[in-house]
C-alpha positions in Angstrom: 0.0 0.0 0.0 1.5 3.4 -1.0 1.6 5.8 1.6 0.5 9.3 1.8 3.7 11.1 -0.1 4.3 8.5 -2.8 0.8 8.9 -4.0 2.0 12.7 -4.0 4.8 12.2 -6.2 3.3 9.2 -8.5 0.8 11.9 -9.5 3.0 14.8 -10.0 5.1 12.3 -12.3 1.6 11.6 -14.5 0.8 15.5 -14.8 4.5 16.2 -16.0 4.8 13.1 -17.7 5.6 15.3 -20.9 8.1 17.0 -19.2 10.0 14.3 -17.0 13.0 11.9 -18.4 13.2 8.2 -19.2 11.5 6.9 -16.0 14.1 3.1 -15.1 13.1 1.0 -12.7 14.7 -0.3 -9.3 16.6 -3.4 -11.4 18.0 -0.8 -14.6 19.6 1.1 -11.5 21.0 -1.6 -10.0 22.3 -3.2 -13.5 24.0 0.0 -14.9 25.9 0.9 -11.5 26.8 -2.7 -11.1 25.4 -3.4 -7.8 26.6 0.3 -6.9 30.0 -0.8 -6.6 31.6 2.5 -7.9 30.7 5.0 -5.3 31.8 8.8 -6.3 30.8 10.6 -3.7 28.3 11.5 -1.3 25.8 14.4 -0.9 22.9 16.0 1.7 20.5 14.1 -0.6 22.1 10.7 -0.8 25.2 9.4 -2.4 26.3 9.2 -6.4 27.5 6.1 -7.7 28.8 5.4 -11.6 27.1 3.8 -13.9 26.8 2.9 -17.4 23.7 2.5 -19.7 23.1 0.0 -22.1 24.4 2.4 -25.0 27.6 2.2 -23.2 27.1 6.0 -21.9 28.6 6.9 -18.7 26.2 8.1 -16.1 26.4 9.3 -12.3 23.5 7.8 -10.5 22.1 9.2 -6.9 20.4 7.4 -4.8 18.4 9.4 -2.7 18.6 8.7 1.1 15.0 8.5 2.8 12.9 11.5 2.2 11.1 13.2 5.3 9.6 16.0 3.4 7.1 13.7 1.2 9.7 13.9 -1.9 10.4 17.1 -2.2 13.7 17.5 -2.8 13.0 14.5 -5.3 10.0 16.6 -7.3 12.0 19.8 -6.9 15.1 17.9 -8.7 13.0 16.5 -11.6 10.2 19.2 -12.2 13.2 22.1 -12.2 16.2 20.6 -14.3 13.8 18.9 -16.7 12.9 22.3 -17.7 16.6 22.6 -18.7 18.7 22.8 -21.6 22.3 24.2 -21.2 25.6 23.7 -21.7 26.6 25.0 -17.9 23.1 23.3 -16.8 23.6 19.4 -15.7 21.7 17.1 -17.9 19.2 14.8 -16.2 18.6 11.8 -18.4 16.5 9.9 -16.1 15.4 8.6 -13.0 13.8 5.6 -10.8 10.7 6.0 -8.0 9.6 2.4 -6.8 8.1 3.8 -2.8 11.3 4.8 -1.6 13.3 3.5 -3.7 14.4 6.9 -5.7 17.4 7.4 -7.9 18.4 10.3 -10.3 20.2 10.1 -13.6 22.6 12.1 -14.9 25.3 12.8 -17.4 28.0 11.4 -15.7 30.4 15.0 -15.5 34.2 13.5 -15.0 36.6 16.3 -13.2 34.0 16.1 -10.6 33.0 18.9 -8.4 34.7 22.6 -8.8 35.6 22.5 -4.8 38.3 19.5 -5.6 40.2 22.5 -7.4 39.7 26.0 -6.1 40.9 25.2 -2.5 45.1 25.8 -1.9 47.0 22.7 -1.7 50.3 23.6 0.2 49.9 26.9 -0.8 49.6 26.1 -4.3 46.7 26.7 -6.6 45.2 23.6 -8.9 43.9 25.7 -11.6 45.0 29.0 -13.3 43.3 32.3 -13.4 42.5 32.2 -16.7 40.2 28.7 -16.1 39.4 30.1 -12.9 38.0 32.9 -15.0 36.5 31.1 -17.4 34.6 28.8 -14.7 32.9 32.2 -13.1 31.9 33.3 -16.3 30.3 29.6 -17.4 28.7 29.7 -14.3 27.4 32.8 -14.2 26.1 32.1 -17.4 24.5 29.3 -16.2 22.5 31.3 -13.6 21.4 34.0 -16.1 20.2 31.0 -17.7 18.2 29.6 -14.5 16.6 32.8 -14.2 16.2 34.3 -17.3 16.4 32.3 -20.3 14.0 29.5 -18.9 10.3 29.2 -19.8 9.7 29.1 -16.3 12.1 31.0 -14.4 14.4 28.5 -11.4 15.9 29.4 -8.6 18.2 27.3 -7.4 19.1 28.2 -3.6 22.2 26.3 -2.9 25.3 27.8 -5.4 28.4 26.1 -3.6 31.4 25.0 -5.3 30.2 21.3 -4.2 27.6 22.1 -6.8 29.3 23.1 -9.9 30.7 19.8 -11.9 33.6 20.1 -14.1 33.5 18.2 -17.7 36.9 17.1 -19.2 37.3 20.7 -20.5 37.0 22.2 -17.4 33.6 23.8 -18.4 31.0 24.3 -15.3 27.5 22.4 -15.0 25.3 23.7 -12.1 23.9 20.7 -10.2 22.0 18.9 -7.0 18.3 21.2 -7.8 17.3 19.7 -4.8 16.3 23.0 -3.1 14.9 24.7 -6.5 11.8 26.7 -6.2 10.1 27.5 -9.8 8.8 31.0 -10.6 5.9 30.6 -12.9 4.8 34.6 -13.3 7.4 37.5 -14.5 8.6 38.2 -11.1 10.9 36.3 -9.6 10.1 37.5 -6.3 8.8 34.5 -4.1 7.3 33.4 -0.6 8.6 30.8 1.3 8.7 29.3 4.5 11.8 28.4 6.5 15.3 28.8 5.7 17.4 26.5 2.7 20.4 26.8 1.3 24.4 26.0 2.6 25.9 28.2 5.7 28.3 30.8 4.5 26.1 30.8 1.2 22.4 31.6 2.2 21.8 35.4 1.0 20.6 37.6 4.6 17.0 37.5 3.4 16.6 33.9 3.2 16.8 33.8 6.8 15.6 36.9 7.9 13.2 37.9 5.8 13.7 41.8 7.8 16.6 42.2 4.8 13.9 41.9 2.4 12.2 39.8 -0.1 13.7 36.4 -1.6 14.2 36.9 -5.3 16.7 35.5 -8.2 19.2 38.0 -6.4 19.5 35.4 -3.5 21.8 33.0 -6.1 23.6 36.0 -7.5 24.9 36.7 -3.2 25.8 33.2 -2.8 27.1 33.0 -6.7 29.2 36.0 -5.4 30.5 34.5 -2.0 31.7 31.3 -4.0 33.5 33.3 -6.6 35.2 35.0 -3.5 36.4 31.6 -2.4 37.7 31.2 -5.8 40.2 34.3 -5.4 40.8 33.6 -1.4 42.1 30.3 -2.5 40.1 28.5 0.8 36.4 28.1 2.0 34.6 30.8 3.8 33.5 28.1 6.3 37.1 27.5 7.3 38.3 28.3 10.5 41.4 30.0 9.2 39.2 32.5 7.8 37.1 33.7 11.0 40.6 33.8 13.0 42.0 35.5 10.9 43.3 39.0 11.0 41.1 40.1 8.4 38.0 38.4 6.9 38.6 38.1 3.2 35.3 39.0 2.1 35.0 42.0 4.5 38.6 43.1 3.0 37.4 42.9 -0.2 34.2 45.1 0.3 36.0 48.3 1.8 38.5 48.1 -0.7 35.7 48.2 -3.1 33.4 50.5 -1.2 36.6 53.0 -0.6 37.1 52.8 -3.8 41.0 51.8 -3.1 42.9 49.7 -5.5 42.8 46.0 -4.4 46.6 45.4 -4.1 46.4 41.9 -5.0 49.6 41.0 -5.1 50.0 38.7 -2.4 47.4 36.5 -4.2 48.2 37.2 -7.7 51.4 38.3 -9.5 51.1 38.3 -13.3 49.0 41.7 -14.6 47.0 40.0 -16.6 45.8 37.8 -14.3 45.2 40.5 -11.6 42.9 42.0 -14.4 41.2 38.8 -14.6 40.8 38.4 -10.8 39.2 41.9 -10.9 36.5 41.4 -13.0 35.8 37.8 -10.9 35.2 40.3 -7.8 
């Protein structure tokens, strides 16, 4: 007997049925992840294993843990990025709902998430400035995207570097719509109840809504705090940071609100890169 919530979602699947993916079931998951044997990672929502489909394309598989919101996160995932169709957007191909039994299938991205590289190994940066550049701008492309060049408009509520996915070119997918809300009039102004996102991230008026109203702009802060992890080399959630002389992102806004040059040359030496580390902030 289904309970209450996967009645819930078995009829939002019917009345998007011309919008949602290949539906697989339970056995297809467990055949083209081999028994999940290849685990890549784990996420708030469950953890990603790789797979392969029978057309020999690779594919990251998640398996979501146990819902206690009556599959939210699950519609929110499927309704939002099945709306989608961009390069720096993550492609859902399909997905699997058997009672609790949920999966979601993706294009399997293979440099992984962008927080693998923009964090300082021994002091050393992974990428260069120029693909560091280049990353911003794909993502922020992607976002413009979300918001603006979508029938109906997506918010996406957690922009994190654990979020962006890197193909073998480097170029940036925006993934894990888990949180998405969808927008369906002009505005993109929206009311919601309680507080999502990641710590460090969440714009001020997603928890408080005294800072104002929750809109599109509520990516575009925590687009901006994750670009400023980018040039500080480290996450803003790192201890380092808060003790600290001087908090990076604070640093950054008097420079900018004094209207003072940046003087970034403890961080970057090359000209051209400081120019390109300038329009990233």
């Amino acid at each position: 007997m289904k309970v209450e919530g996967d009645k819930k979602i078995e009829a939002f699947l019917n009345r998007h049925e011309f919008l949602t993916p290949k539906r697989y079931r339970y056995s297809d998951v467990k055949n083209m992840t081999n028994s999940f044997r290849d685990k890549l990672g784990k996420g708030g929502y469950g953890d990603v294993y790789k797979g392969k489909l029978l057309d020999g394309q690779h594919v990251a598989v998640k398996i979501l843990n146990k819902s206690k919101s009556n599959g939210e996160d699950f519609m929110n995932e499927v309704s939002s990025i099945s709306r989608t169709s961009h390069v720096n957007i993550v492609t859902l191909l399909g997905f699997c709902f058997e009672g609790r039994r949920r999966a979601l299938i993706y294009e399997f991205v293979p440099n992984g998430s962008l927080e693998k590289f923009i964090f300082q190994k021994n002091g050393d940066r992974q990428l260069t400035w120029e693909m560091l550049y280049k990353i911003a701008v794909g993502i922020a492309r992607g976002l413009e995207y979300l918001h603006r060049g979508c029938k109906t408009r997506i918010l996406h509520f957690d922009i994190k570097p654990h979020n962006i996915l890197l193909d073998d070119d480097f170029c940036p997918k925006i993934s894990d719509f888990g949180l998405a809300k969808l927008c369906p009039g002009k505005e993109s102004v929206i009311s919601m109840t309680g507080c999502r996102g990641t710590i460090g991230y969440i714009a001020p008026e997603v928890y408080s809504r005294n800072f104002g109203r929750v809109s599109h702009k509520s990516d575009v802060y925590s687009y901006g705090m994750m670009v400023l992890e980018m040039v500080g080399g480290k996450t803003l959630n790192d201890e380092d940071y808060h003790t600290s002389e001087i908090y990076f992102p604070h640093w950054i806004y008097s420079r900018i609100e004094l209207d003072e040059e940046l003087r970034l040359q403890g961080i970057v030496d090359d000209d051209v890169d400081q120019e390109r580390v300038r329009k990233m902030i």
